[in-house]
C-alpha positions as CSV (number, residue, x, y, z in Angstrom):
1,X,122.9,95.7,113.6
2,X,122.6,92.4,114.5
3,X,119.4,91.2,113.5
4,X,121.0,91.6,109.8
5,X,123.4,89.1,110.9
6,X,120.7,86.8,112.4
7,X,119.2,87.7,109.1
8,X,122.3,86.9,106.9
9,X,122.4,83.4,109.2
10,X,119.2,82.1,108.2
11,X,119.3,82.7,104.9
12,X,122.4,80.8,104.8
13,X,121.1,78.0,106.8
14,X,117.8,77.6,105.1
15,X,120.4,78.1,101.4
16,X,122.1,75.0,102.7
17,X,119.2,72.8,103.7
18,X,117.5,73.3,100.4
19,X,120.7,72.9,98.6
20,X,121.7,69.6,100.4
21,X,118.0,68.1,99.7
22,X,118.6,69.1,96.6
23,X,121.1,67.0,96.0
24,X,120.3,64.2,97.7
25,X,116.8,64.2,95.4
26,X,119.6,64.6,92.2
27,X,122.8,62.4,92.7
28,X,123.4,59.4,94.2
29,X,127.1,59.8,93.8
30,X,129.0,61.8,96.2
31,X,131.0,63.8,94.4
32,X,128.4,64.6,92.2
33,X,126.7,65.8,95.3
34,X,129.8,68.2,97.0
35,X,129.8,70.2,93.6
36,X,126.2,70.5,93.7
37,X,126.7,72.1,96.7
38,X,129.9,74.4,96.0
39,X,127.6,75.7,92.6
40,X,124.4,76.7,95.3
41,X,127.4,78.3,98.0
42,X,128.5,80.5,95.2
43,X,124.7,81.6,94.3
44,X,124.1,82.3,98.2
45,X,127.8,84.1,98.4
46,X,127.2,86.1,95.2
47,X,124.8,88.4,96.6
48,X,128.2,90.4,97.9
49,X,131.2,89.7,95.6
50,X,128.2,90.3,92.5
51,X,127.5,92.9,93.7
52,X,130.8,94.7,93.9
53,X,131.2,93.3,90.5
54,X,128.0,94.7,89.0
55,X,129.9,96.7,86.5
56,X,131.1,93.9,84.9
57,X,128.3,91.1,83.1
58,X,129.5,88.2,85.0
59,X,128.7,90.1,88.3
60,X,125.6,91.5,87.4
61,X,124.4,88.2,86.3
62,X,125.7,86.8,89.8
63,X,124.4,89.1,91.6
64,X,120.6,89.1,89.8
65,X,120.9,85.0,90.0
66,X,121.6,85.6,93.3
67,X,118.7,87.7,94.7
68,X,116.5,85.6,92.5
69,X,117.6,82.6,94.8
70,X,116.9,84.7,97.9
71,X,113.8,86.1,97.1
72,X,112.4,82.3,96.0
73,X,114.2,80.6,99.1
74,X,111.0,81.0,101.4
75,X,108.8,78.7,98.6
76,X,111.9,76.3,98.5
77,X,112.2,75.8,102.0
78,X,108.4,75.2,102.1
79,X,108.4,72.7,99.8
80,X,111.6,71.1,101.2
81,X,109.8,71.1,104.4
82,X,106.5,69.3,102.9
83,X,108.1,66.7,101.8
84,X,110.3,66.2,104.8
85,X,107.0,66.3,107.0
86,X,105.5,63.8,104.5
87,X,108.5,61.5,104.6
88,X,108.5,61.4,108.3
89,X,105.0,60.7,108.3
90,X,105.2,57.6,106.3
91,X,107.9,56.4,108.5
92,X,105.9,56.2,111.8
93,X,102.6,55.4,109.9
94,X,103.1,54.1,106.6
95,X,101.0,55.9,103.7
96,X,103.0,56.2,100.5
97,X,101.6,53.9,97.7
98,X,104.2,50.9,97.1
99,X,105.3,52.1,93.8
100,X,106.5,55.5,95.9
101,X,108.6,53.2,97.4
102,X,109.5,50.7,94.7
103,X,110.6,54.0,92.5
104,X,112.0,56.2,94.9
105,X,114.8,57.5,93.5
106,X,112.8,58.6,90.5
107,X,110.2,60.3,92.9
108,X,112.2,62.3,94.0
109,X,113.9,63.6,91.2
110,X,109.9,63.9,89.7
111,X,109.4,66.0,92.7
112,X,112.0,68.5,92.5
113,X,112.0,69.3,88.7
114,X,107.9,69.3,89.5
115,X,109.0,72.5,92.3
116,X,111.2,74.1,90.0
117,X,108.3,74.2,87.5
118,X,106.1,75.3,90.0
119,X,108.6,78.5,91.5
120,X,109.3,79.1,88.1
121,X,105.7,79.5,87.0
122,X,105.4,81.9,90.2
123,X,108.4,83.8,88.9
124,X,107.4,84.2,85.6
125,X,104.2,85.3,86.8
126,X,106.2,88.0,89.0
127,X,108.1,89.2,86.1
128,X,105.1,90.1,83.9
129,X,103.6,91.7,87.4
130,X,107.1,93.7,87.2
131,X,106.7,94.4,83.5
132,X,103.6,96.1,83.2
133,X,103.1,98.5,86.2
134,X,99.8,99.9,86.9
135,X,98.1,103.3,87.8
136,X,96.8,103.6,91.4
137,X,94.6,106.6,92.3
138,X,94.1,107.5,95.6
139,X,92.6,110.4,97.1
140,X,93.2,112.4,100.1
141,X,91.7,115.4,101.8
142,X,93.6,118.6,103.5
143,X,91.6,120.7,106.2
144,X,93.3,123.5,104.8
145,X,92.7,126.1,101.7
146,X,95.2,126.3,98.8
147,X,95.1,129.6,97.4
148,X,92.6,129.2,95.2
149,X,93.3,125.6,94.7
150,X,90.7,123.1,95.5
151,X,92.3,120.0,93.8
152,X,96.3,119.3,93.2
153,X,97.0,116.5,91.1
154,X,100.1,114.6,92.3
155,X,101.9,112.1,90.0
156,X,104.0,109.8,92.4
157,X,106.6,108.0,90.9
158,X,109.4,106.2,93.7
159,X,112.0,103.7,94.1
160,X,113.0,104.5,89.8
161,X,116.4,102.2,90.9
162,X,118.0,103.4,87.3
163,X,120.9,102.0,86.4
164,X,121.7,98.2,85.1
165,X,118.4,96.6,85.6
166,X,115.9,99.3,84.6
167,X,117.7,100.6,81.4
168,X,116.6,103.5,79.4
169,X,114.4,101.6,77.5
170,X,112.5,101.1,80.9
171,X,112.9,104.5,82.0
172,X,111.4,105.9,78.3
173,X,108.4,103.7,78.9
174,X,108.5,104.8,82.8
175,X,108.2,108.7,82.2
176,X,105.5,107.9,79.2
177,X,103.4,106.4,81.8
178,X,103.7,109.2,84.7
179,X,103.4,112.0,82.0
180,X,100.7,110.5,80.7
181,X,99.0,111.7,84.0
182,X,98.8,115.1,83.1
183,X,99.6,115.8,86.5
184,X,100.0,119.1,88.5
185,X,103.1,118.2,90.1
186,X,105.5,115.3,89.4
187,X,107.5,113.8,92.9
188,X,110.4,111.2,92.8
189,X,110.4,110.1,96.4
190,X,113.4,108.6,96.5
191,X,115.9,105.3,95.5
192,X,116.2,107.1,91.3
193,X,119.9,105.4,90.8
194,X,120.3,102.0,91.7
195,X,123.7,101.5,92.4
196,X,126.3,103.3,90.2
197,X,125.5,106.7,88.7
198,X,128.3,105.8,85.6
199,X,125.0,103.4,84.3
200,X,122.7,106.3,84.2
201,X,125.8,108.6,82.9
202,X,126.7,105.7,80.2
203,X,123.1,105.3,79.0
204,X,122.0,109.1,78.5
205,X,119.3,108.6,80.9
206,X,119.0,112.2,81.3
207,X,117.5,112.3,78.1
208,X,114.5,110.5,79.2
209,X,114.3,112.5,82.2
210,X,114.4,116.0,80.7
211,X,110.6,114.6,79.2
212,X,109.1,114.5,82.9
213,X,107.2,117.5,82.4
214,X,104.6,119.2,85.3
215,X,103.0,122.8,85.3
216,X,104.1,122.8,89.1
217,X,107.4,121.3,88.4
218,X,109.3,118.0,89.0
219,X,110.7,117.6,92.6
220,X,112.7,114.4,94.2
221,X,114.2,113.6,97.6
222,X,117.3,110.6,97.9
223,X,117.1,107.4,99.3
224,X,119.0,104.8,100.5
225,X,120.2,103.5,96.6
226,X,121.1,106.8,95.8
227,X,123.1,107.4,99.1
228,X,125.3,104.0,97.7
229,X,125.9,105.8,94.6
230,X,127.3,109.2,96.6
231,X,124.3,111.7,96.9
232,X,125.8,114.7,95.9
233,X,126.9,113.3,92.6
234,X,123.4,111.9,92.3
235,X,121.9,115.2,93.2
236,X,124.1,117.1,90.8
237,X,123.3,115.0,87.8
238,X,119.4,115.4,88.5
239,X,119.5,119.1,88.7
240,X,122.1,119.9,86.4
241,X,121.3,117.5,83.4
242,X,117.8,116.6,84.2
243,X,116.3,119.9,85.3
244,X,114.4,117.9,88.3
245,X,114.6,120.0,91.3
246,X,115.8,118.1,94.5
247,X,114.6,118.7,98.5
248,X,117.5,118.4,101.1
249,X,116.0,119.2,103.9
250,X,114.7,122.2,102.5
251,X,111.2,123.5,102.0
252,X,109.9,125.2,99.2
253,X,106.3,127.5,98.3
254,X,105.1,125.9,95.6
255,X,103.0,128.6,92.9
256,X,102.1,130.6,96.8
257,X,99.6,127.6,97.9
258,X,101.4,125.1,99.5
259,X,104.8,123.7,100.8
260,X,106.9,120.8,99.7
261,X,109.2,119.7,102.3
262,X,112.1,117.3,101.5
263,X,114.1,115.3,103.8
264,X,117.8,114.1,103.4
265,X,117.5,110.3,103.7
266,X,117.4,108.3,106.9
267,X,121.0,106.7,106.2
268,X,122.0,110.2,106.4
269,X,120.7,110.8,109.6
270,X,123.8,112.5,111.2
271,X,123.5,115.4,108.6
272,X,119.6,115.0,108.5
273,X,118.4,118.4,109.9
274,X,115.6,118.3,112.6
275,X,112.4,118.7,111.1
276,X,111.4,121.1,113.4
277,X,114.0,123.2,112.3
278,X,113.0,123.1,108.4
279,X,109.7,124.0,109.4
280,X,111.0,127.0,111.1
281,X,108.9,130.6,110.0
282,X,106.6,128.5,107.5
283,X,102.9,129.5,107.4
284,X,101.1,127.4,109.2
285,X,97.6,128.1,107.3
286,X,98.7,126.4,104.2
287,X,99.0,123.0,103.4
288,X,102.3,121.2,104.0
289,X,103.4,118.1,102.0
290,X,106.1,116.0,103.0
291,X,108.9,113.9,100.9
292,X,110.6,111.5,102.7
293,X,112.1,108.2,101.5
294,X,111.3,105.8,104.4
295,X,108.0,106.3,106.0
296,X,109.3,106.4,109.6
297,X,108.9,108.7,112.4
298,X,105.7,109.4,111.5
299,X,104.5,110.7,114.7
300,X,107.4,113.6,114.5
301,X,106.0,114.7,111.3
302,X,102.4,114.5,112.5
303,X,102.8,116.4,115.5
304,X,104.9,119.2,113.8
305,X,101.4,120.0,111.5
306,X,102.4,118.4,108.5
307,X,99.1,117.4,106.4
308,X,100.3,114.8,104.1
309,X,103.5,112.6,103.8
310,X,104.7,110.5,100.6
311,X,107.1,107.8,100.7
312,X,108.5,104.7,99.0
313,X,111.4,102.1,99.9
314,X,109.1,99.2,101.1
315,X,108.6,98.1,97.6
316,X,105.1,96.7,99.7
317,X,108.0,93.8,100.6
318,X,108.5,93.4,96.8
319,X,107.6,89.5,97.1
320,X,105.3,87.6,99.6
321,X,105.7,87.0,102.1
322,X,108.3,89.5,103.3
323,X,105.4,92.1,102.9
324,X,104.1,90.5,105.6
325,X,107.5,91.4,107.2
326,X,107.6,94.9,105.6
327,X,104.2,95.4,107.5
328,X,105.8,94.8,111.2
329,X,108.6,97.1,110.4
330,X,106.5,99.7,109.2
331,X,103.2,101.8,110.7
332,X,102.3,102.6,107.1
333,X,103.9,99.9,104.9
334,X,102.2,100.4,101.6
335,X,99.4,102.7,100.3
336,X,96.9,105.1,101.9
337,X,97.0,105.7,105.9
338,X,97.0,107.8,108.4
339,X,99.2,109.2,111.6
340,X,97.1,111.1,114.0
341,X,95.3,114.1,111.3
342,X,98.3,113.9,108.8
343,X,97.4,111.9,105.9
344,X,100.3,108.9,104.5
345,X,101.0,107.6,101.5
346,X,103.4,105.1,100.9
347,X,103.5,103.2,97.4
348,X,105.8,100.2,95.9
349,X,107.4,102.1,93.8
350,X,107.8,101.8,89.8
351,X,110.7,99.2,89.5
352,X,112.8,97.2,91.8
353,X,116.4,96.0,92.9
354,X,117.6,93.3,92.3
355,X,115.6,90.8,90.3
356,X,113.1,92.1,88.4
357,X,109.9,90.0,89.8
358,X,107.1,91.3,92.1
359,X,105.2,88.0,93.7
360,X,101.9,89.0,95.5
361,X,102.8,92.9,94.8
362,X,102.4,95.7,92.1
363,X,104.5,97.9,90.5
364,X,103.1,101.5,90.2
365,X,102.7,104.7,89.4
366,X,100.5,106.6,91.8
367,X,97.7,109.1,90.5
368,X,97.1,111.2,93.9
369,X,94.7,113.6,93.9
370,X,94.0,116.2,97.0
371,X,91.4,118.3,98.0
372,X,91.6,121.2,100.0
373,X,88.9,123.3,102.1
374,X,87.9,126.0,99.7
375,X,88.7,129.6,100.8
376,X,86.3,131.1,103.4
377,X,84.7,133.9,101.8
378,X,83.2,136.5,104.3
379,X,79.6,136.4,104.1
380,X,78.1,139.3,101.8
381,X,76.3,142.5,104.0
């Protein structure tokens, strides 16, 4: 589409500007300057080539160097900018103290090592925020009976992006936290592998999976990630070797109190089937809970009686201020909300592509609980 490429442009532009201020706070000498410059046009180019070379340790280490310098450009154009603004400032109205101007050269140089502390401090700050992901309960309420359920306890674990940068040693500590729940009902909305299902295959993650354990079962529904990595071999591998049960557009009774609807992903959306369609015979006195990857179209699933939807895939923007993005894209863009009477949750998942940093975010595993109206019992004689 081609606000990617508008996207892709700016990035590329704003790479540039920083870069070339870069240099010109750094080297005096030309030369020194142009390979400057060719060393930050391979980190803004790696984000494609390293990624097609993720297999190998010089392209995953391109490709993570890479994001990094993507998700930080927004601070480094800002402080590019201040100091432009200041400098222009000076010129028309003179402020600076002399010995700015006297040691000028050096200011500069104090200035941009004094930035790269400064985005370093925010990314190191980022990567602890990554590192220890929290629980988030939330509650929600269904105008319907469950059986004889009043209370289902959902353990919400999304966006698990297995594979290079979430190892097994992540995972183990991942499904010690979401089992350590004690929840009802375990759901993987979406986004499990990463990029290449070999890393998970490699790594015996199914090990670590077979421990995700649930009285109501494990479920999961595909995203985007896992459509990258072929969908059918990821949906294979996770109900053949790690016994987690995984909603195609299909709908399933779950212990004769509710249904648990899963959608194909929205990249698949010329084999998605109509919703409509899935919900087709269903009973519509009980409750109906909805997996879907990307929380869009809410209004469809709203207006067809479903009573609660769980997503992922925003990551809540994974790193301010593209939340502030992710929240124009999306109605609901990160935790509890609502669509007309269906209830919405969308969380920022448990880990991240990429670069493993969350700025301004959380990572999470989400402790839902929902209550139902209790069965009507007829009134005594």
């Amino acid at each position: 589409m081609w606000y990617w490429g508008l996207l892709v442009l700016m990035i590329v532009c704003a790479g540039v500007y920083v870069g070339w201020r870069g240099a010109q706070a750094l080297f005096a000498r030309r030369w020194l300057r142009v390979l400057w410059m060719v060393a930050v046009g391979a980190v803004l180019l790696g984000l494609f080539p390293g990624k097609l070379l993720r297999g190998s340790p010089v392209g995953f280490l391109w490709h993570t160097v890479s994001v990094g310098w993507m998700i930080t450009l927004p601070y480094w154009v800002m402080a590019v900018v201040a100091c432009d603004v200041l400098r222009i400032a000076d010129r028309r109205r003179p402020f600076f103290p002399d010995w700015v101007r006297s040691h000028y050269a050096g200011v500069k140089r104090g200035v941009f090592f004094a930035t790269v502390g400064a985005v370093g401090l925010i990314l190191f700050e980022g990567c602890l925020r990554f590192a220890n992901p929290v629980t988030t309960p939330a509650t929600v309420r269904v105008a319907k009976p469950c059986g004889e359920r009043q209370v289902l306890r959902i353990a919400v674990a999304s966006d698990l992006h297995l594979g290079d940068l979430n190892d097994k040693a992540r995972l183990a500590k991942n499904v010690a936290q979401i089992n350590a729940l004690k929840a009802d009902l375990i759901v993987l909305p979406g986004d499990i592998v990463d990029n290449r299902l070999e890393s998970l295959v490699a790594q015996k993650m199914h090990e670590e999976l077979l421990r995700l354990k649930a009285p109501l079962g494990v479920f999961a529904v595909l995203g985007n990630h896992d459509s990258f990595a072929q969908s059918e071999r990821c949906a294979r591998y996770l109900e053949e070797r790690c016994a987690i049960r995984v909603l195609r557009d299909e709908v399933v009774l779950v212990a004769d109190g509710f249904y648990l609807v899963g959608r194909r992903d929205f990249t698949e959306r010329k084999h998605r089937k109509p919703l409509r369609e899935i919900l087709r015979g269903i009973d519509r006195s009980k409750p109906v809970i909805l997996l879907d990857h990307q929380p869009n179209r809410l209004a469809e699933a709203a207006g067809l009686g479903v009573d609660l939807q769980i997503s992922g895939h925003t990551h809540d923007g994974q790193v301010w201020p593209i939340n502030w993005v992710v929240k124009f894209l999306y109605e609901v863009s990160n935790g509890l909300g609502r669509k007309g009477g269906m209830s919405v949750y969308v969380t920022s998942g448990l880990n991240l592509w990429g670069f493993p940093a969350r700025i301004g975010t959380r990572s999470e595993v989400v402790d839902l609980r929902v209550e139902f109206n209790p069965p009507q019992t007829p009134p005594a004689p």
